[in-house]
DSSP file (Angstrom, degrees, kcal/mol; ACC not computed):
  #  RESIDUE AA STRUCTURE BP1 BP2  ACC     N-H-->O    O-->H-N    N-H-->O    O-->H-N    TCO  KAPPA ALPHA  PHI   PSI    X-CA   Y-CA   Z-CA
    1    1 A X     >        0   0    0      0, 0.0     4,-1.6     0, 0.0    70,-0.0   0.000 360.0 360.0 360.0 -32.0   64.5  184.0  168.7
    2    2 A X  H  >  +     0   0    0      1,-0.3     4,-0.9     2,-0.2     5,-0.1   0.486 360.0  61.2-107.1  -2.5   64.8  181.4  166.1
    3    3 A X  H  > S+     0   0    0      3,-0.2     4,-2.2     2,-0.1    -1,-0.3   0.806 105.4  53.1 -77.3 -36.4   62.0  183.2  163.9
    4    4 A X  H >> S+     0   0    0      2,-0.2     3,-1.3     1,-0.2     4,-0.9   0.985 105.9  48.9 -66.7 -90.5   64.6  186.0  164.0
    5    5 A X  H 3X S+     0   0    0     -4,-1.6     4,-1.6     1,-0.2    -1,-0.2   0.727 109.0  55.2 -20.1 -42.0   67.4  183.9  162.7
    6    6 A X  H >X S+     0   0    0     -4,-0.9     4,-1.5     1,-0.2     3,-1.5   0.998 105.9  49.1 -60.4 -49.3   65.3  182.5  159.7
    7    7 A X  H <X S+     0   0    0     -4,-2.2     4,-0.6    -3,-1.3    -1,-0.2   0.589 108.5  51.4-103.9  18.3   64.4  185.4  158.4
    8    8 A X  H 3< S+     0   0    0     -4,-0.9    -1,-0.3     2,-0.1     7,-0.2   0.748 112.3  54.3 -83.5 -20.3   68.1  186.9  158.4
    9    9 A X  H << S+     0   0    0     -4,-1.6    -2,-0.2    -3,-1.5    -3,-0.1   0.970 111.2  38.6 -67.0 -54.2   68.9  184.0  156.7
   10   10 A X  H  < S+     0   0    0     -4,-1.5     2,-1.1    -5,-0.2    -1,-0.2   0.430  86.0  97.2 -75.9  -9.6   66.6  184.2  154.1
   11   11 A X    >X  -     0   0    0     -4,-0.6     3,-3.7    -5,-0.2     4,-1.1  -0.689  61.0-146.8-102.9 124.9   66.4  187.7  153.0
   12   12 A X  T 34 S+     0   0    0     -2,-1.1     4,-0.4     1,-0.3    -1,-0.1   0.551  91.9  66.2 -42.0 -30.4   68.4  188.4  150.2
   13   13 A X  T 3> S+     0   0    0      2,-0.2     4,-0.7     1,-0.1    -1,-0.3   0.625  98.1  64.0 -66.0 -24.2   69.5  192.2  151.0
   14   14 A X  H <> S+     0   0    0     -3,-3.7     4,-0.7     2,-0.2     5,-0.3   0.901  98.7  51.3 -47.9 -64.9   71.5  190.5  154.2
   15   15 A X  H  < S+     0   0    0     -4,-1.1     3,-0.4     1,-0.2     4,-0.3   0.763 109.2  50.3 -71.2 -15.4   73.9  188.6  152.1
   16   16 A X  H  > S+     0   0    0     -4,-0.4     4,-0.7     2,-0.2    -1,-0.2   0.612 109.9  45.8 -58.6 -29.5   74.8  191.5  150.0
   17   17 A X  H  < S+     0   0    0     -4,-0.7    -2,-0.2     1,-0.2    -1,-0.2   0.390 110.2  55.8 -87.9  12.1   75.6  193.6  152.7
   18   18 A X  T  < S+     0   0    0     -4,-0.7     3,-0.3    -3,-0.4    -2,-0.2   0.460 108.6  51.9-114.5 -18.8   77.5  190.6  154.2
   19   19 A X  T  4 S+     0   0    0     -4,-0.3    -2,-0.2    -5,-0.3    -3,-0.1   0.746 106.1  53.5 -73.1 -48.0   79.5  190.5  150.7
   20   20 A X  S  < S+     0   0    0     -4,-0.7     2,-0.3     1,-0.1    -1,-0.1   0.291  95.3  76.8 -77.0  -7.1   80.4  194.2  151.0
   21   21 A X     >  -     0   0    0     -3,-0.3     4,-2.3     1,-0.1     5,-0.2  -0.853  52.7-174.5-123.5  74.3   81.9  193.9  154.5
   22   22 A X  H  > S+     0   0    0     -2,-0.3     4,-1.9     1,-0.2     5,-0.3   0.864  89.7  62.8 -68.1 -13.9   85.4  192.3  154.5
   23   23 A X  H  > S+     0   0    0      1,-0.2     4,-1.2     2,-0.2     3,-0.4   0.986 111.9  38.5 -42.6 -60.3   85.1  192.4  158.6
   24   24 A X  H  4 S+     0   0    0      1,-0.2    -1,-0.2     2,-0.2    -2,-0.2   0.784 114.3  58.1 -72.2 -12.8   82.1  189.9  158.0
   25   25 A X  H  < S+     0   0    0     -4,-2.3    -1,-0.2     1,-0.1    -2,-0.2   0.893 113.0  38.5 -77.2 -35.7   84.2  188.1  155.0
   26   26 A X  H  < S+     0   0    0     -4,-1.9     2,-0.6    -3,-0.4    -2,-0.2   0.532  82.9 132.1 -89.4   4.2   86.9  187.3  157.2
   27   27 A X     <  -     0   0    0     -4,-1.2     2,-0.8    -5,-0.3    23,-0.1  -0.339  56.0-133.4 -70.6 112.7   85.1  186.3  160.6
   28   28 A X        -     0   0    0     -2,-0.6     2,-0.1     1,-0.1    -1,-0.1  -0.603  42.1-109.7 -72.0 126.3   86.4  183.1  161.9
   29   29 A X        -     0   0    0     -2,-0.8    51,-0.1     1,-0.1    -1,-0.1  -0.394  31.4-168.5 -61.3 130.1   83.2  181.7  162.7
   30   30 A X        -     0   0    0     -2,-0.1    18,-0.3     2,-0.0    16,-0.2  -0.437  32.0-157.9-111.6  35.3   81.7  181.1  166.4
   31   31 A X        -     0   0    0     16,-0.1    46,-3.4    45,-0.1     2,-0.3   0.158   3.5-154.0 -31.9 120.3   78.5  178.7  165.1
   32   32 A X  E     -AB  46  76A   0     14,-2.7    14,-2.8    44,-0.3    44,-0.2  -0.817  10.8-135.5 -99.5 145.3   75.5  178.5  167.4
   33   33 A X  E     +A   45   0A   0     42,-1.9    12,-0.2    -2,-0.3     3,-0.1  -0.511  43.8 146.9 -71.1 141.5   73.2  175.6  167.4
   34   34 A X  E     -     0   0A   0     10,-0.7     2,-0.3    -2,-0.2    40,-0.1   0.300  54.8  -9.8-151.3  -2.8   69.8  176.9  167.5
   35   35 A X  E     -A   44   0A   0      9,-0.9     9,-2.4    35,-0.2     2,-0.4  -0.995  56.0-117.7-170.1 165.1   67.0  174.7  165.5
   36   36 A X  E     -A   43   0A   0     32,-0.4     2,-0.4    -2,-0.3     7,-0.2  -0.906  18.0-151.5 -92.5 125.3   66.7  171.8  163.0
   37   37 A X  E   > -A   42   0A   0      5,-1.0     5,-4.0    -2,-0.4     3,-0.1  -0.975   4.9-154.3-114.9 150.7   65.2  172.0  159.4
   38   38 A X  T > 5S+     0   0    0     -2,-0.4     3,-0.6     1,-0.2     2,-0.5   0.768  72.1  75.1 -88.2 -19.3   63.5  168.9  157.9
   39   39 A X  T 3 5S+     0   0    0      1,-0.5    -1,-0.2     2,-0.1     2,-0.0  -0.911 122.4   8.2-131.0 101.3   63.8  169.3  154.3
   40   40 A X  T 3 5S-     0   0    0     -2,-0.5    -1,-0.5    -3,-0.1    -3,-0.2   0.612 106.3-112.5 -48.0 144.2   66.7  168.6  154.2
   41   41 A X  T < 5 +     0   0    0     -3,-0.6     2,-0.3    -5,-0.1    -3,-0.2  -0.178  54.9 164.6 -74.1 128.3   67.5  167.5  157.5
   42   42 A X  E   < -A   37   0A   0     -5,-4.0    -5,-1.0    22,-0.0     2,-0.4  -0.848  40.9-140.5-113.8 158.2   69.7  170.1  158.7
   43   43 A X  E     -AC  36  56A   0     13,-0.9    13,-0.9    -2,-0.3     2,-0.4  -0.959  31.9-148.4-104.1 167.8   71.1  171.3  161.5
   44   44 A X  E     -AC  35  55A   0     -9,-2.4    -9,-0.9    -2,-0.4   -10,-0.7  -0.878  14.2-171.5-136.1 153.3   71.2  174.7  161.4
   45   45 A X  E     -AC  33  54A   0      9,-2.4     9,-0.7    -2,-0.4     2,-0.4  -0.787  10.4-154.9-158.2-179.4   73.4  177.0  162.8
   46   46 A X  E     -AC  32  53A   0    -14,-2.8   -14,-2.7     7,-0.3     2,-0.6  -0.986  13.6-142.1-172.9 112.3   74.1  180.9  163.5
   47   47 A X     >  -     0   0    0      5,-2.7     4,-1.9    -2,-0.4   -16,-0.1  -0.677   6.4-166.3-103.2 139.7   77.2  182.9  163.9
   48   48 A X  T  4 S+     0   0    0     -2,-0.6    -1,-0.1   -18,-0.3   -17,-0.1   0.735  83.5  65.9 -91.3  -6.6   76.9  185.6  166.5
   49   49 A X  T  4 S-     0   0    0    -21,-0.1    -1,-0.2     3,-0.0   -21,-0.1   0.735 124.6  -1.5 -63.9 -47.4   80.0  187.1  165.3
   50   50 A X  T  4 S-     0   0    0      2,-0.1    -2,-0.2    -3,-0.1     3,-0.1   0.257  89.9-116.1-145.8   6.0   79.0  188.2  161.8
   51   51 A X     <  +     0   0    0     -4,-1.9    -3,-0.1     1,-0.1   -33,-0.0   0.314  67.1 133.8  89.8 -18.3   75.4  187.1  161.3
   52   52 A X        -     0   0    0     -6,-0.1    -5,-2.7   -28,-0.1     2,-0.3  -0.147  43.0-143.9 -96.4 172.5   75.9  184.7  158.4
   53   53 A X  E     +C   46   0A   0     -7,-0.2    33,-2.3    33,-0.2    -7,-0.3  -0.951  20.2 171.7-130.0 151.5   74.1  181.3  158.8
   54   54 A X  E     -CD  45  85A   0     -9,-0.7    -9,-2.4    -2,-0.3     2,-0.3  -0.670  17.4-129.9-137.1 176.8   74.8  177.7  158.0
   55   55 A X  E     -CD  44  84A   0     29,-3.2    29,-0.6   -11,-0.3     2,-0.6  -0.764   7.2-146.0-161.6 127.3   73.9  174.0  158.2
   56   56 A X  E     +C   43   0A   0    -13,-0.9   -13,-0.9    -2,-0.3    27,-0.1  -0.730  25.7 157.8 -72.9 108.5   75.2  171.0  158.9
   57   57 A X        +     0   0    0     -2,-0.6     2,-0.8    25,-0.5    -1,-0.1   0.368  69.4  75.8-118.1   7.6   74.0  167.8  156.9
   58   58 A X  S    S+     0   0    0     24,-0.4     2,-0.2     2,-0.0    -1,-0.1  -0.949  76.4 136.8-118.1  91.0   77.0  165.5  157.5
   59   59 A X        -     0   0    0     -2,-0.8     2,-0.2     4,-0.0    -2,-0.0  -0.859  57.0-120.0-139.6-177.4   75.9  164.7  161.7
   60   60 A X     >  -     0   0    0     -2,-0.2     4,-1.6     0, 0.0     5,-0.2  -0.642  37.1-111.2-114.3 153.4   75.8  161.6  163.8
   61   61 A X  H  > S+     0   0    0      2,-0.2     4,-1.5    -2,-0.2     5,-0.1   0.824 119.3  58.5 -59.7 -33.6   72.2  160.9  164.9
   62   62 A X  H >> S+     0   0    0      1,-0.2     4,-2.0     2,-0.2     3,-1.2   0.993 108.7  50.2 -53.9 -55.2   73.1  161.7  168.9
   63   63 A X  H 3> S+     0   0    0      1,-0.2     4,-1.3     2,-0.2     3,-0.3   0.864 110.1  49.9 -52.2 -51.4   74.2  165.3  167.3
   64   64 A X  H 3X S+     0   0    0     -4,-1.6     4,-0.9     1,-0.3    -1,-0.2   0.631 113.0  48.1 -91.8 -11.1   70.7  165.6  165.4
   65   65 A X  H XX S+     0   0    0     -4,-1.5     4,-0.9    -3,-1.2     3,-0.6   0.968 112.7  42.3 -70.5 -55.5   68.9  164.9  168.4
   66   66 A X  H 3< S+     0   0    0     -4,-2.0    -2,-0.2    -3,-0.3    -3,-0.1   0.694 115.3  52.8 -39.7 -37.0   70.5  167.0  170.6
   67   67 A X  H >< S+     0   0    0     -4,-1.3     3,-1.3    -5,-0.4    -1,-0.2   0.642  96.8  70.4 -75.9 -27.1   70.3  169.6  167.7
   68   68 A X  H << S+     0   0    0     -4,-0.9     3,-0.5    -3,-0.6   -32,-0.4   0.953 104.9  35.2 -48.5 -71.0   66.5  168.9  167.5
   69   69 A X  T 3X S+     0   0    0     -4,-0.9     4,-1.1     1,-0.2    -1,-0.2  -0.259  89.4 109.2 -81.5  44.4   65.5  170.8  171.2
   70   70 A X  H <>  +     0   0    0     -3,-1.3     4,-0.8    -2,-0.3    -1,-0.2   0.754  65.4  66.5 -92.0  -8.0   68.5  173.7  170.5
   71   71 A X  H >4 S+     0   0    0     -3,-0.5     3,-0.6     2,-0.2    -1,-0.1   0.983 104.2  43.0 -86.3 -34.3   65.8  176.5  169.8
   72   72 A X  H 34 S+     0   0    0      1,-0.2     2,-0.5     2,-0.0    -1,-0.2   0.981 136.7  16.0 -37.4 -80.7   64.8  176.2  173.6
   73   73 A X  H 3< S-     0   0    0     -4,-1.1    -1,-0.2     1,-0.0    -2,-0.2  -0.416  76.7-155.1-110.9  76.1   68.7  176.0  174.5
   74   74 A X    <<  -     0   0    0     -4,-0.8     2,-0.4    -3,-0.6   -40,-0.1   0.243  13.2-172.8 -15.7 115.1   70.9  177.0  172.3
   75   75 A X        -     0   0    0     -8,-0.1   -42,-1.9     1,-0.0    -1,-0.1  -0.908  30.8-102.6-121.6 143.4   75.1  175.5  172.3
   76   76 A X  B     -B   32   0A   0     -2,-0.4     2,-0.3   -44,-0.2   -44,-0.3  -0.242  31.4-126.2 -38.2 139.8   78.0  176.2  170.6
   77   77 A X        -     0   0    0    -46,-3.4   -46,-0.1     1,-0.2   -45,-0.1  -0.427  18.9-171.6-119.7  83.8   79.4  173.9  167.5
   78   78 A X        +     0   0    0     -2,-0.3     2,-2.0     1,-0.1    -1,-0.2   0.333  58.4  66.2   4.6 -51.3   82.4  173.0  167.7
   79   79 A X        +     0   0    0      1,-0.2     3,-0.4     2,-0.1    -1,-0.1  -0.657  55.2 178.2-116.4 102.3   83.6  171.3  164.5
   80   80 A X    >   +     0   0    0     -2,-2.0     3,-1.4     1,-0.2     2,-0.6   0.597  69.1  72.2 -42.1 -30.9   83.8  173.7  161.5
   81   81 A X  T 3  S+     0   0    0      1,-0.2    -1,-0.2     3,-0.0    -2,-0.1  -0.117  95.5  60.2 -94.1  48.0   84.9  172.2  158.7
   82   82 A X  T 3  S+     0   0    0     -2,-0.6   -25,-0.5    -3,-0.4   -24,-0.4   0.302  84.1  99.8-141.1   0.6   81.3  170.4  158.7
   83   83 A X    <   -     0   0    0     -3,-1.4     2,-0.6   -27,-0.1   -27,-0.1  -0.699  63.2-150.3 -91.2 144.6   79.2  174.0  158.4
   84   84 A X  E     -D   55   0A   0    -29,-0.6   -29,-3.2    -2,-0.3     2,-0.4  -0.984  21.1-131.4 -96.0 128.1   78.1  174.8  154.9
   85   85 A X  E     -D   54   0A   0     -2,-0.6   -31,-0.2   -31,-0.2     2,-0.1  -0.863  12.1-138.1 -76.1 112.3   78.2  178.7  155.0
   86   86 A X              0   0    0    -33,-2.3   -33,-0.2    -2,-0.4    -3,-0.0  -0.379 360.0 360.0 -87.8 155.9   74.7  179.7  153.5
   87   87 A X              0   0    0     -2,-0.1    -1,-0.2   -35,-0.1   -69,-0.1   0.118 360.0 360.0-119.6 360.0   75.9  182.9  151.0
């Protein structure tokens, strides 16, 4: 699952068709937890609503632990105004 998520994240033809789509420009975001990246430490996050992905780099350490084992079990993230929304 979280192989899946990178590589929507990363291919470039995604974010244009996510551009092209006011549904998916205006989707109040439901961010999923699902993995950590290390350079830079991120956490990294996944809206099941409209596909788009993010990352958090403003955490408390408990959150980046917790965030560490999410690709096993995946949580919701609560506080929004802390996602950068990858475009």
């Amino acid at each position: 699952m979280q192989e899946m998520f990178l590589k929507i994240c990363t291919f470039h033809w995604i974010k244009k068709v996510c551009k092209m789509n006011p549904k998916i420009m205006n989707c109040k975001h439901k961010w999923i937890v699902y993995s950590t990246a290390l350079c830079p430490p991120t956490i990294m996050v996944h809206c099941g609503k409209c596909d788009k992905c993010g990352g958090i780099t403003d955490y408390e350490m408990e959150e980046w632990y917790r965030a560490f084992s999410a690709s096993s079990e995946p949580y919701p993230w609560q506080d929004n105004s802390r996602v950068e929304v990858y475009e």
